[in-house]
N, C-alpha and C positions, 0 to 999 in steps of 0.2 A: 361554307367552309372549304371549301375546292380552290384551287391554286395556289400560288403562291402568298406567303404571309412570310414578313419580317419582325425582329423580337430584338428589343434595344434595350438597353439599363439607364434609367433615366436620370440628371442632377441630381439629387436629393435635395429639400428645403430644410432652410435653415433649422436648425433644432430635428430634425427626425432622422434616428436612427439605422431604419431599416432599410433593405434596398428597392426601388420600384422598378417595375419595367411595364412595358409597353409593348403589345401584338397589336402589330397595324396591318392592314390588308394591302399588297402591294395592285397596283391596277393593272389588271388581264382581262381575260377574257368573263373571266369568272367575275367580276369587279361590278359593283350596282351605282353608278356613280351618280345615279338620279335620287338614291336614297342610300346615302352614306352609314343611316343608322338602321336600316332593314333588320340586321343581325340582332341587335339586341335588343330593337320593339319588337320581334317576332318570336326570337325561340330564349323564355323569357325563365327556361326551369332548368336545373342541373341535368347536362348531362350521364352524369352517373347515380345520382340517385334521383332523378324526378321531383326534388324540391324547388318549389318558388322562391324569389327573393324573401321574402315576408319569412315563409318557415325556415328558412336558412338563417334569419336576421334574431328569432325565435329559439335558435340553439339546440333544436328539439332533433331527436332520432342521431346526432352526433357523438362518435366510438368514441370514448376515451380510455387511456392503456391504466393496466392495473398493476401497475409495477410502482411500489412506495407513491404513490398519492401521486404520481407526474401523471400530468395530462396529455393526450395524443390528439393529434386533431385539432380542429379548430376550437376554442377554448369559447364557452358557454357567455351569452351577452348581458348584460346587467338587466333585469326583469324589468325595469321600466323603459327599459331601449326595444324591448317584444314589440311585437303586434298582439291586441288583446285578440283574445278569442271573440268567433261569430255570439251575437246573443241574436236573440228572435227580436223583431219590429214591433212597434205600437201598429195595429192597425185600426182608422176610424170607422164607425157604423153610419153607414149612408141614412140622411133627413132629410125630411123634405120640406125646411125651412130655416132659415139662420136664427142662432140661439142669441137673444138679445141681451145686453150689459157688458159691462165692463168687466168683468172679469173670464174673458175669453179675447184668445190672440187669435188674429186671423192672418191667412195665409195664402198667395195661389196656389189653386190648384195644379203643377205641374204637371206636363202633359209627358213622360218618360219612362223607364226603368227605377222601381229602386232598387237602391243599393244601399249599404253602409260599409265604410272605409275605413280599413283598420291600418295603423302607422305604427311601423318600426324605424329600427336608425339607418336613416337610409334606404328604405323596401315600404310598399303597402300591399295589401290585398283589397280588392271587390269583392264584396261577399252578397248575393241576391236574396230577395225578402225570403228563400228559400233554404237560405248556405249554399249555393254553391258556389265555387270560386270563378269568376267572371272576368278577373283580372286581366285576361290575354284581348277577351273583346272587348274592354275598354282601357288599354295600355296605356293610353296620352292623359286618361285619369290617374290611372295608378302612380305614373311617371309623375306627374306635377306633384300626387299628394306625398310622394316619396320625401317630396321637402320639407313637409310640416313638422312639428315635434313630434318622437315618437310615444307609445306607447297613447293615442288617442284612439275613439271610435269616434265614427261622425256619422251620422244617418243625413240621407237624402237624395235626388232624384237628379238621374243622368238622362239627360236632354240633349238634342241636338239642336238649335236656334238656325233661325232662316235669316235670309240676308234682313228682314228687318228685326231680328233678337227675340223672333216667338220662338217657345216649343215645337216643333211639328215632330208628331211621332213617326210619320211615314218614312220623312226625314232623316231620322232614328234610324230606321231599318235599315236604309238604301247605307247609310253611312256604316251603318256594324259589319254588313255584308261586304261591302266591299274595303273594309278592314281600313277606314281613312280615320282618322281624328280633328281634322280643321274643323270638322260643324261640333264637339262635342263641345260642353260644358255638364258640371256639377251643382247644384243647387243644394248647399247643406244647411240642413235648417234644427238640426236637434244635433245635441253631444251626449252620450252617453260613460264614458269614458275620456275623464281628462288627463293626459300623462301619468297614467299609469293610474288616477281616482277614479272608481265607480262615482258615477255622481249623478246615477238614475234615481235615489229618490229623493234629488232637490225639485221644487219646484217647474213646469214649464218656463218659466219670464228667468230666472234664474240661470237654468242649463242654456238658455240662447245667450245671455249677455256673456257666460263664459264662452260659447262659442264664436259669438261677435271677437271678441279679443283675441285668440286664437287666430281667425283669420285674418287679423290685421295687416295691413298692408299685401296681403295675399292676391297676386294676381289672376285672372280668368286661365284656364277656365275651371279656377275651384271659386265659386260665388258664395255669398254670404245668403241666405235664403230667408229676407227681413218680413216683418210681420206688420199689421197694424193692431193696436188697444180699442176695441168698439168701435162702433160705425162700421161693421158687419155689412147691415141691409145694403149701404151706400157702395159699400168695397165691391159684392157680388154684380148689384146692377152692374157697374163698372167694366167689371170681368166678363159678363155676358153680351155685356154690348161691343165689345172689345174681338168676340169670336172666340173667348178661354172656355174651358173646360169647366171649372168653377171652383169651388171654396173650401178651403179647410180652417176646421174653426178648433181651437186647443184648449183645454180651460189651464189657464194661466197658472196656478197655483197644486195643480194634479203632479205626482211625481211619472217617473217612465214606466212601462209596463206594455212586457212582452207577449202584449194580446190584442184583440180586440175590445174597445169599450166606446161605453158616452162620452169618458172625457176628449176623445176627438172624435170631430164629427166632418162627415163629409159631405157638400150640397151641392148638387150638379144643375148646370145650366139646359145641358140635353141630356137625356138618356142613354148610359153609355155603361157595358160591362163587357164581358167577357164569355162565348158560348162556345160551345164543342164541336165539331165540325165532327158529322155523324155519315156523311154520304155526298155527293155532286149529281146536279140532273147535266143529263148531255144538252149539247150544244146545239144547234142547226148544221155549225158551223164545221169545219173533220177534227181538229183541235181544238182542244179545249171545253168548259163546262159552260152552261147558261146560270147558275147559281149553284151555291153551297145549301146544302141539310145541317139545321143546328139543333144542338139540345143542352141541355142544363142536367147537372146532378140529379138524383131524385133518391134518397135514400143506397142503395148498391146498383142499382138502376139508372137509367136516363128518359127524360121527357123531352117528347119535341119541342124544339120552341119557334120552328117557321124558316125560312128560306131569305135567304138573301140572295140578288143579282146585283147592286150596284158596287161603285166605288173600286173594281178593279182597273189595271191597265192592262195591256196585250203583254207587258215583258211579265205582270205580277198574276196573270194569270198561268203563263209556258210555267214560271216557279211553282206555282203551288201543282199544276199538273205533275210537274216531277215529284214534290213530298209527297201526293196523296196515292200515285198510281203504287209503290211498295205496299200502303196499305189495306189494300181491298181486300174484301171478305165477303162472303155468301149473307150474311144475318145482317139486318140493323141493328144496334144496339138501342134504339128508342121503338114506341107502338109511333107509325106512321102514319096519316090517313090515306086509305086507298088511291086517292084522285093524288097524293104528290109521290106515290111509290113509282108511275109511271119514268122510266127511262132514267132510273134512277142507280145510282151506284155505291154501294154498302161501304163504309170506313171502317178498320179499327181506330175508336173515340181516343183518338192521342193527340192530335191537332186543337190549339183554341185560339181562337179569331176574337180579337176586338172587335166590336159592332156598335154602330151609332145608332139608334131607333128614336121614334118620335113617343110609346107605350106599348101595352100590352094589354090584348084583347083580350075579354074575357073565359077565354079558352085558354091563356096562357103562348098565346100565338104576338108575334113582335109585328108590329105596324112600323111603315115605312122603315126598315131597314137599309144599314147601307155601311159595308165592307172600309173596317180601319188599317186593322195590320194582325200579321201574326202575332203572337205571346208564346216567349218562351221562359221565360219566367215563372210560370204560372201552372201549376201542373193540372190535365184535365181533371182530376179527383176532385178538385177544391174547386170547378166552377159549377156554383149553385145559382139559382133564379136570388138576383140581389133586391130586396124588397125595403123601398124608403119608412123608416119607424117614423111614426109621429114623433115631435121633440114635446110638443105639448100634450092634455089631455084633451080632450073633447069637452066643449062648455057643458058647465053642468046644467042637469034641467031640473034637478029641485037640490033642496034643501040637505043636506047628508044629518044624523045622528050625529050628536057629541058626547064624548066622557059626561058632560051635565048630566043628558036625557036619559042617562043612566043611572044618575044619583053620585057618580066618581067626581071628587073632583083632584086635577089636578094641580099642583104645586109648581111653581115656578118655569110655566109653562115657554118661556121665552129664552129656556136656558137649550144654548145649541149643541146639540149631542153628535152631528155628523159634521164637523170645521170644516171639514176643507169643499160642502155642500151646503151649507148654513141652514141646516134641517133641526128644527126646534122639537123638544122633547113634546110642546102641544099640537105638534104638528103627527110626530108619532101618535100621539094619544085619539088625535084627533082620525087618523087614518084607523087605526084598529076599532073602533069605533062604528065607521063606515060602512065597514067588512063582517058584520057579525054575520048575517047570513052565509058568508064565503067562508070564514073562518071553523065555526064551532061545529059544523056538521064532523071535524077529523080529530077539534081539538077538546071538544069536550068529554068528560067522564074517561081519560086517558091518565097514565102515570107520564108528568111531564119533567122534563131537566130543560131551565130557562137559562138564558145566558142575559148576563145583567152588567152593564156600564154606568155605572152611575154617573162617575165624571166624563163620558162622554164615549165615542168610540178612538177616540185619541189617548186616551189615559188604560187602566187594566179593566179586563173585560174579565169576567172568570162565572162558572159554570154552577147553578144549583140546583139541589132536586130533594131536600127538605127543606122544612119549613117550622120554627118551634111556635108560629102563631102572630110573627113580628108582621104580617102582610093584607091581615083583616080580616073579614069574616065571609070574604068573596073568596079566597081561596082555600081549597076543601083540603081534606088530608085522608090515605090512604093505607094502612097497614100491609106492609108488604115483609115475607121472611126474602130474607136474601140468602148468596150461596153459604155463605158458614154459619146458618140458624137463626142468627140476628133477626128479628123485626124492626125495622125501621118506618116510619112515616114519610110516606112521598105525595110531590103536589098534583095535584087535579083541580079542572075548574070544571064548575056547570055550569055558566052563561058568558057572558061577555064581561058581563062587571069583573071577574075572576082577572082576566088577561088584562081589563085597566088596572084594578088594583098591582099589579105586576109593572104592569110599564110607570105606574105611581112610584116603583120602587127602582126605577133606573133599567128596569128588564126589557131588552129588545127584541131575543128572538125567542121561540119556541120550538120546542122538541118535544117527539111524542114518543113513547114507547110504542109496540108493534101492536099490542093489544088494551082493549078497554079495562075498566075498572071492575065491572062486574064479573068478567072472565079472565082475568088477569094470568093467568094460563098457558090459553088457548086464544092465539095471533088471529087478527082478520083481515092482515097486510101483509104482503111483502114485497119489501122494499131493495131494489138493485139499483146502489150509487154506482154509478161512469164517473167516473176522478180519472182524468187525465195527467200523463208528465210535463213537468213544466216544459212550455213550446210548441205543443203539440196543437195543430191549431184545432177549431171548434168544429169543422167539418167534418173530423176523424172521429166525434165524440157524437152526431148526428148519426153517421153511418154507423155506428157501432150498435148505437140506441133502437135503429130501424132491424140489424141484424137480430140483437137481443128479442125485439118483438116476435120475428117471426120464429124462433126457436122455441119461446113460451107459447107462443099458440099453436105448434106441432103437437104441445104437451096438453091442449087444452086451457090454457090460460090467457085471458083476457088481458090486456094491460093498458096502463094512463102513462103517458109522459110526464113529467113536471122539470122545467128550468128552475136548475138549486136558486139562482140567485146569486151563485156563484162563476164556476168556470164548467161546473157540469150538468147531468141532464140524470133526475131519476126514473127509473123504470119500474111501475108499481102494479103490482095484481094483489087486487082485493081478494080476501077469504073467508067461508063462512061462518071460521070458528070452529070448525069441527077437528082439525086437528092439535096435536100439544105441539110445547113450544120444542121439544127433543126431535119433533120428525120433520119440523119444518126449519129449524135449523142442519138438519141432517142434510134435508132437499139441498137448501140453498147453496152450502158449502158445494156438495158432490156434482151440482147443475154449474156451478162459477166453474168449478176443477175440469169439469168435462169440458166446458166450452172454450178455456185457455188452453189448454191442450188442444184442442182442434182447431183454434186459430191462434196460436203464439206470437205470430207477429202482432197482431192487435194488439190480444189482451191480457192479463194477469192477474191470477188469484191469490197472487203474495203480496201481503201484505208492507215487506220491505222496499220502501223506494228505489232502493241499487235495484231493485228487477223489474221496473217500471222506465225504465229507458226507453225513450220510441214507441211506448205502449199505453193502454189504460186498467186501471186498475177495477175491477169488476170486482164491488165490495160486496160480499156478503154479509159480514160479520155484524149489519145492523138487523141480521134477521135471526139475535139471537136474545134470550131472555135478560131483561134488563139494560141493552143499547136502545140507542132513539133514534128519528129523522127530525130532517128540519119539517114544520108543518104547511101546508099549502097554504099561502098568502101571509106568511109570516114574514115578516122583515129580515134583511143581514146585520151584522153591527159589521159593514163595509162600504168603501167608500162608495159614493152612490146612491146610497140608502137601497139596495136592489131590493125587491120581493122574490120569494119562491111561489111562482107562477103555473099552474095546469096550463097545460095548450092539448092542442088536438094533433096527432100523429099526423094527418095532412097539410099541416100547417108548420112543421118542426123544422123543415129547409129554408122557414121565413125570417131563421132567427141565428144572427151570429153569434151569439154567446149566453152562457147562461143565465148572464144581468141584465136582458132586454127590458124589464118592469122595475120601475122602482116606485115607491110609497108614493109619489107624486104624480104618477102613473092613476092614480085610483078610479077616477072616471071612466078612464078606460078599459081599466080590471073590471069592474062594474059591468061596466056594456059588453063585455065579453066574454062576461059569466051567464049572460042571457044569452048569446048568440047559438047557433045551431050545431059548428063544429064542438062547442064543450058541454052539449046536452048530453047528461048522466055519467059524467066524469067521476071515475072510480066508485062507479055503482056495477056490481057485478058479485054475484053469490056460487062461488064457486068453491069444489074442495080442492086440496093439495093432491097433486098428481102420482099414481104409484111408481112412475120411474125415478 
């Protein structure tokens, strides 16, 4: 802004009113004549108040005078002229094979940033799978999508392309850093917001063909980011042999959703995530390191996960010499082994490096490693060890139990109760069935409330917990007074036929009160739901889950984790019965309250959403007389068909979300209900603690 500038009042066109002008920079000394537009790709926010074009375009934090209704100031934009607001991204769950049929769209795997692009009239913002506004470091994105209609969101991946039109993430780097824009392009492949329509819960095949049209006639570098219908296996080789990254696979007919799930999935060609850079061993050399210390999340902790030396340059190593030297500290943040602490130098765990490897040794230790690029996107909290889920189950080796071999039969076994998964009510039948042994040890002789869909989990789902006899002679009934004197009858089963008979009647999931039938009193569970705010990703609901342990076991208590099935994780300690349901609802309240108080930022023990912003809600209130949980290995009525799943505390960073099992899963529920980490899950005889 230094030197001279000139200021002229320009023609007017035809039809418009007002007057324009025009501040041009006259040429001195101060003048950039090699980039004429420097000024306004660079300092791209108001000076006087610090807003972006986007929140300027947005109308938002704008004085208006209060003098008879006249407006002062810039006058307010028509709502659909906004930029929407950031929502959170779909993120896919890494497999380790491509899901086969037709009804899943396939995708490349981009090798970049995401981003999602929000359009005003005139203005956009970058917003990172994280929110933060990015805009400034990819200006020559913003600037082209400035042209689009406003009021759109668009998700997808910003790429730099090589002189032959690949992705190269290194690429990426060199070109962010040194603030150019000729190599960028945008790859958008999802719409979430169409001029001004939410239209996240249309379809996937749907939300692209609106955004196919959208970008018509759109030139680079905002790209269309096209798919193919099946022929999956064919696409991958392709990609692989090609030197790509690998594949994302969408199921076609799934709406959007601001989390992690099955409906997309991710398959990589090599082994490729993201680790923490924990320390640097010295060099021979006077500058510089001979390799980087990395580690993975591990509950509020970190685990080493091995050392990398390759894949830098001489200019990428002087770089990261400069981020890493601020950071040094006395402590590692991971257990190291003695033989690589040698000449080694301590980080604070805020750095994460992309890493290519070939697996992972049975120690948890990375073979052939070898140095990609920084991540800044990414914040170190959220890198955990990424573990590929089977997409299938394990072949079975005999035979399973069906609703017959129990004398059940069911009705109209072929009618599909989860549409948009094509899950048959005799495929439920046939799964609860399988699972007697997993199931009845928590669900039998319990006061239960089932939730029942008869026409489907597309239609009204709604909640029951008596019974006047309409459900057979499998399911029992219970005489309970409730709190205003009333005796009511509530259901229970004693075997497995009880729970067919139930799913006979449209019922999918199960709920247990906290205690059995015979002591219906006095609790022999308690149950801590983690329900997180919507957005909030699943890593924050892992670390919460590992903190909650160790707090219960200062107190003497033992705990099981279980994946709801849903979006959270419960934390359960068994009881022996010895105490009433008054003191151990007393406990759970007073133990939630004290813990959200000592970590606020985390958690919360109010129950009102407005105070679960950024945080999770640490329920108590199922640990009181007469509330239920969902039962272990009970079905959701959601999409997916998820199960609520027991895992083993060492195994809980293996799992992005609470829907990693679902009913079709069962093979594998089966064999890892024998395996070693879930020997004596929620067996534990213990009393209520006096604090």
């Amino acid at each position: 802004m230094k030197g001279e500038w000139v200021m002229f009042r320009m023609k007017p066109r035809r039809g418009e009113k007002r007057e324009s002008w025009m501040l041009k920079k006259v040429t001195d000394d101060f003048a950039n004549p090699e980039n004429g537009e420097e000024l306004v790709d660079e300092c791209v926010t108001s000076v006087t108040t610090g807003r972006t074009m986007a929140e300027i375009a947005s109308g938002s934090d704008v004085w208006r005078s209060d003098r008879g209704g006249q407006k002062g100031g810039r006058a307010r934009k028509k709502a659909d002229e906004a930029p929407p607001p950031f929502q959170q991204p779909q993120l896919a769950t890494l497999v380790d094979e491509v899901p086969p049929g037709a009804n899943w769209l396939f995708e490349y795997k981009y090798d970049g940033y995401r981003l999602l692009i929000a359009t005003g009239s005139g203005a956009a913002t970058a917003w990172t799978r994280n929110g933060k506004d990015w805009s400034d470091k990819f200006r020559a994105l913003v600037k082209a999508a400035a042209n689009l209609p406003a009021g759109c969101l668009i998700d997808g991946e910003a790429v730099a392309l090589d002189k032959e039109g690949k992705p190269d993430f290194q690429l990426l780097q060199s070109t962010l850093k040194k603030s150019r824009g000729e190599n960028l392009a945008f790859y958008a492949f999802d719409l979430l917001v169409d001029r001004g329509e939410d239209i996240t819960r249309l379809p996937t095949i749907e939300r692209k063909d609106r955004l196919k049209s959208l970008l018509a006639g759109v030139q680079p570098p905002i790209l269309f980011g096209d798919h193919v219908i099946g022929r999956g296996e064919e696409l991958f080789r392709e990609i692989c042999k090609a030197g790509g990254e690998g594949l994302i696979a969408k199921a076609a007919n799934a709406p959007y959703r601001g989390e992690r799930s099955r409906n997309w999935l991710k398959i990589k060609c090599i082994q490729r995530q993201e680790f923490v850079i924990i320390g640097w061993s010295e060099s021979d050399k006077r500058r510089g390191f001979r390799s980087l210390l990395l580690g993975t999340r591990d509950g509020r902790k970190f685990a080493y996960a091995g050392k990398v030396g390759t894949g830098f340059s001489g200019e990428l190593i002087e770089d990261l010499m400069k981020r890493m030297e601020p950071l040094e500290t006395d402590k590692a943040a991971a257990e190291v082994p003695r033989a690589e602490r040698k000449g080694a130098h301590w980080l604070k765990p805020t750095l994460v490096a992309e890493i290519n490897f070939a697996e992972f040794t049975s120690d948890g230790i990375l073979r052939h490693p070898s140095f990609v690029a920084l991540r800044e996107d990414k914040p170190a909290k959220e890198v955990v060890r990424e573990v590929p889920q089977h997409l299938k189950s394990p072949p079975k080796t005999k035979a399973h139990k069906t609703p017959e071999s129990y004398g059940i039969e069911i009705s109209n076994p072929d009618r599909v109760i989860y549409p948009k998964d094509g899950v048959t009510k005799g495929e439920l039948a046939n799964y609860y069935a399988a699972v007697d042994k997993l199931i009845m040890p928590t669900v039998a002789r319990r006061p239960m409330t089932i939730i029942r869909c008869p026409q489907g989990t597309a239609e009204k789902c709604f909640f029951q917990k008596h019974d006047s006899g309409t459900f057979g002679e499998h399911v029992k009934h219970v005489p309970i007074e409730e709190k205003d004197g009333d005796v009511e009858d509530y259901l229970y089963l004693d075997d497995v036929r009880g729970v067919l008979a139930c799913v006979q009647m449209g019922t999918i999931e199960f709920h247990g009160w906290g205690s059995s039938v015979p002591k219906v009193d006095y609790p022999d569970r308690l149950v801590f739901d983690l329900d997180p705010d919507e957005g909030l990703d699943f890593a924050a609901v892992r670390e919460a889950a590992v903190s909650l342990r160790e707090l219960l076991l200062q107190l003497g208590l033992k705990t099981f984790p279980m994946l709801t099935g849903g979006k959270g994780v419960h934390v359960i300690a068994p009881l022996d019965g010895s105490a009433h349901w008054d003191e151990v609802s007393d406990f759970a309240e007073r133990f939630s309250r004290a813990v959200a108080e000592a970590d606020p930022d985390r958690f919360t023990a109010n129950i009102r959403k407005v105070q679960r912003k950024g945080r999770i809600f640490l329920d108590w209130l199922r640990n009181q007389r007469g509330s239920t949980a969902v039962m272990p290995y009970s079905a959701r009525a959601r999409e997916g068909a998820p199960v609520a799943a027991p895992i083993a505390w060492e195994e809980l960073d293996q799992f992005s979300g609470g829907n990693a099992f679902s009913i079709r899963d069962l093979d594998l529920l089966l064999e890892r209900a024998k395996s070693k980490p879930l020997a004596g899950w929620g067996k534990a005889k213990q009393s209520l603690p006096d604090a």
